[in-house]
N, C-alpha and C positions, 0 to 999 in steps of 0.2 A: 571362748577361743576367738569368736568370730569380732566382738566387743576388741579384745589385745590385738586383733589385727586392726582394723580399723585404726583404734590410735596409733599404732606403729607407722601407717600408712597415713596420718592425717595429725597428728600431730599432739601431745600432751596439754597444750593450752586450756584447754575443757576443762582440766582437775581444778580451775579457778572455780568450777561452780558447787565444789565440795566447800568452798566458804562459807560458813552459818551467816555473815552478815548478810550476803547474796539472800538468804532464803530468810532473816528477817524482813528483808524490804521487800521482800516478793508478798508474805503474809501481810504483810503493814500495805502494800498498792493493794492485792485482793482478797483479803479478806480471812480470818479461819476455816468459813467453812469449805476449803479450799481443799480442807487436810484431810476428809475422809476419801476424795478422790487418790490423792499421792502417796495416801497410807495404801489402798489395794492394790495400785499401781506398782509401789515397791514391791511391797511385802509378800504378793500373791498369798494374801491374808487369807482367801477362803479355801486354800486346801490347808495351809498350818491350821484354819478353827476348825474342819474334821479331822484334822488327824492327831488331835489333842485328846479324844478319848482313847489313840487309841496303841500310846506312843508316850513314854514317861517325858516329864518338864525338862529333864535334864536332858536327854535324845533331841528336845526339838529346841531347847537353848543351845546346847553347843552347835547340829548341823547350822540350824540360823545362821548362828553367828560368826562358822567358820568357812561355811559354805555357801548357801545360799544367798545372804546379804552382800555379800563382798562378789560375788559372780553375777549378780544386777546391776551393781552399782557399774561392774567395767563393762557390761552390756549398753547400757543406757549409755553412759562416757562415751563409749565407743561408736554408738550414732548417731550423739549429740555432734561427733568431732567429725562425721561424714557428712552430718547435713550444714554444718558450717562452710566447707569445702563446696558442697553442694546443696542448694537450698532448695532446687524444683525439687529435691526428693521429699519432703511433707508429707505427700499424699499415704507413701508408704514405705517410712525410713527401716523397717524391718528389715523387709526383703531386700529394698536397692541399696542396703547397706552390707550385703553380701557377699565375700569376694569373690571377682569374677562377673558377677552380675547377676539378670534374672536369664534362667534358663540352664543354667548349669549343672552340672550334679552336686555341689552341695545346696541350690536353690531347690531341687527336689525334696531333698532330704529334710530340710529345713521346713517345705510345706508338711512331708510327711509326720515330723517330731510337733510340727504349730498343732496339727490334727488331732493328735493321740493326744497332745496333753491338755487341748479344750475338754475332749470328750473326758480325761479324768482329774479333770478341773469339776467338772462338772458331775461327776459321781462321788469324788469327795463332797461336792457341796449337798448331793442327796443324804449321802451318810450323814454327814453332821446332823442337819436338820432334822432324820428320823433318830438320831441318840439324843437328841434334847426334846425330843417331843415325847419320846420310850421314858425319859428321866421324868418331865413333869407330870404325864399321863401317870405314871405308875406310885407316884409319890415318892421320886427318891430323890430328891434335891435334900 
């Protein structure tokens, strides 16, 4: 939501950088190994790899791909297209990409929801690691 406002308020120009040409030249100036960073970045890759034992392929193909992916992509667009507008925001285009600003009650809210979903950012990533360690440990690969 916050991603849709932004561009409403800053303008659609940004969806230029959904061009694949943009992101060959970008891999061609730095490099491939470029792409395990932008793969976690997108993907929030380490809570879909625990929650692949625990959650059929079809459940986390279709959420992915009809939820998740496409509610990043206008997230990211939508800060891309504040910080054009406004460049000193770098330091922390999250938050002062907020509307309203920092200090507001969706700026609370916003820290509240960043909080909860490191800490189960972070318990998914325990889980995983103990389901694959229970798989190899026990011989069931």
């Amino acid at each position: 939501m916050i991603g849709t406002i932004n561009l409403a308020n800053h303008g659609f120009t940004v969806f230029w950088a959904c061009n694949p040409l943009y992101a060959i030249s970008f891999l061609h100036t730095h490099g491939y190994r470029i792409l395990a960073g932008i793969l976690l970045a997108v993907t929030g890759v380490e809570a879909l790899f625990a929650d692949l034992a625990h959650y059929s392929q079809a459940s986390i193909k279709w959420t992915f791909t009809l939820v998740v992916y496409p509610s990043l992509v206008v997230t990211y667009l939508g800060q891309a297209a504040s910080l054009i507008v406004h460049p000193e925001w770098t330091s922390n285009a999250f938050y002062y990409s907020i509307p309203g600003g920092v200090g507001t009650g969706v700026y609370w809210s916003m820290l509240a929801l960043a909080t909860a979903a490191s800490f189960i950012g972070s318990q998914a990533m325990i889980i995983g690691i103990f389901s694959i360690v229970r798989v190899v440990r026990w011989g069931q690969c």
